[in-house]
N, C-alpha and C positions, 0 to 999 in steps of 0.2 A: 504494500500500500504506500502512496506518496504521502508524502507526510506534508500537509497546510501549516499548519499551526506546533508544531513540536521542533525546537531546536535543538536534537540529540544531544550537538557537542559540547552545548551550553549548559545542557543538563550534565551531563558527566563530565566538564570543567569543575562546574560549582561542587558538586559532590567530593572529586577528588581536592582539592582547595580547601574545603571547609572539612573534609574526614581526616585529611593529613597534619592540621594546623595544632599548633598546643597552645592557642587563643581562647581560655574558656569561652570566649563569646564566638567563637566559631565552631564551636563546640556544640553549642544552644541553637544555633543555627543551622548544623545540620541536623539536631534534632526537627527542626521545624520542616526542613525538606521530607525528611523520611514520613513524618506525619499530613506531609502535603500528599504526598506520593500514594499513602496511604486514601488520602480521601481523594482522590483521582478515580484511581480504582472502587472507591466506595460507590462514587457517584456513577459509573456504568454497570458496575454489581447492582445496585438497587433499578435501573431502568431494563436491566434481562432478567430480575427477580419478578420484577411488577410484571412486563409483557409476557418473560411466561407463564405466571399465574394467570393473567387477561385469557391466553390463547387457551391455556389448559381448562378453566373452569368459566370462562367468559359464557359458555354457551346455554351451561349449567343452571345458574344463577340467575333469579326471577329481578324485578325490578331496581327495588329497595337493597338486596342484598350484592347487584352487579354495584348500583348508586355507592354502597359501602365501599364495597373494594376498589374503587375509582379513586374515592374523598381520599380513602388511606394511601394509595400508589400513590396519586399525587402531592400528598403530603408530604411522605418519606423522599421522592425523587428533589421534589422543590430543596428540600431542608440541605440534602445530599448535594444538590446544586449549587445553591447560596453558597456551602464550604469551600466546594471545589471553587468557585470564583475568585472568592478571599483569597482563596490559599493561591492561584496561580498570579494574582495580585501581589502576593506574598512574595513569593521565588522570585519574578520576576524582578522584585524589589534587592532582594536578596544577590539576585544576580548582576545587578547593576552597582551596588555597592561593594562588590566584589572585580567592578569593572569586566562585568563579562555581559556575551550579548543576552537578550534574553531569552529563556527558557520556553515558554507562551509568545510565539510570534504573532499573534492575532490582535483584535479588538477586544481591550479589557471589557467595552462597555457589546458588548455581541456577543449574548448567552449560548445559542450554535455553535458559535466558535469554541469557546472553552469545551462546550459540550463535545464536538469534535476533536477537542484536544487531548480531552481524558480517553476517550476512544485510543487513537493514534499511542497516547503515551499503552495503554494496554495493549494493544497489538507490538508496538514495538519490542515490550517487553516477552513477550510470547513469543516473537518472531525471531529473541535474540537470548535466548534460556541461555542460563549461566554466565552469562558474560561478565566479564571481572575487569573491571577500568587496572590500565598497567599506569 
């Protein structure tokens, strides 16, 4: 997959940069990435949990109870969204204070975009099992 919005080498600059440093506050800071990284992945775990709950039981389910599981996907997806935004708000911030490019090449303010981005940053990592920054 081509990648829009993910800047690999930005990403695994800052990583390498702030895992190598004995800066406590580089230190803290790579905590904040790993936890970014983390709701990346939250945020398109929760959009294939919800659609395939939809696809699975979507057909099942009379009005009120489809109404329920709707309010709830989109609750959880929204919530999981808002993070990932912040958070790639975050990195980006991060990566720039670090003088590197940034990580999220997109429109902070363009929710597809990031949405895209968690995407890409998951495929990337799938497409690239075990890979160990030298």
């Amino acid at each position: 997959m081509d990648k829009k919005y993910l800047n690999e080498s930005a990403l695994k600059d800052l990583i390498r940069r702030l895992s190598t440093s004995n800066d406590p506050d580089d230190r803290d800071d790579f905590d904040i990435v790993a936890k970014a990284m983390e709701a990346f992945h939250h945020y398109v775990d929760t959009v294939v949990t919800g659609e395939t709950k939809l696809l699975l039981q979507g057909s099942s389910l009379d009005g009120q109870e489809y109404r329920d599981v709707i309010t709830s996907y989109d609750g959880d997806r929204h919530g999981a969204h808002e993070k990932a935004i912040s958070d790639a708000i975050l990195v980006n911030r991060l990566a720039a204070r670090n003088g590197l490019s940034p990580v999220f090449t997109g429109d902070e303010t363009q929710r597809h975009q990031i949405a895209d981005f968690c995407l890409e940053l998951d495929q990337y990592l799938f497409q690239n099992r075990r890979m160990k920054l030298s």
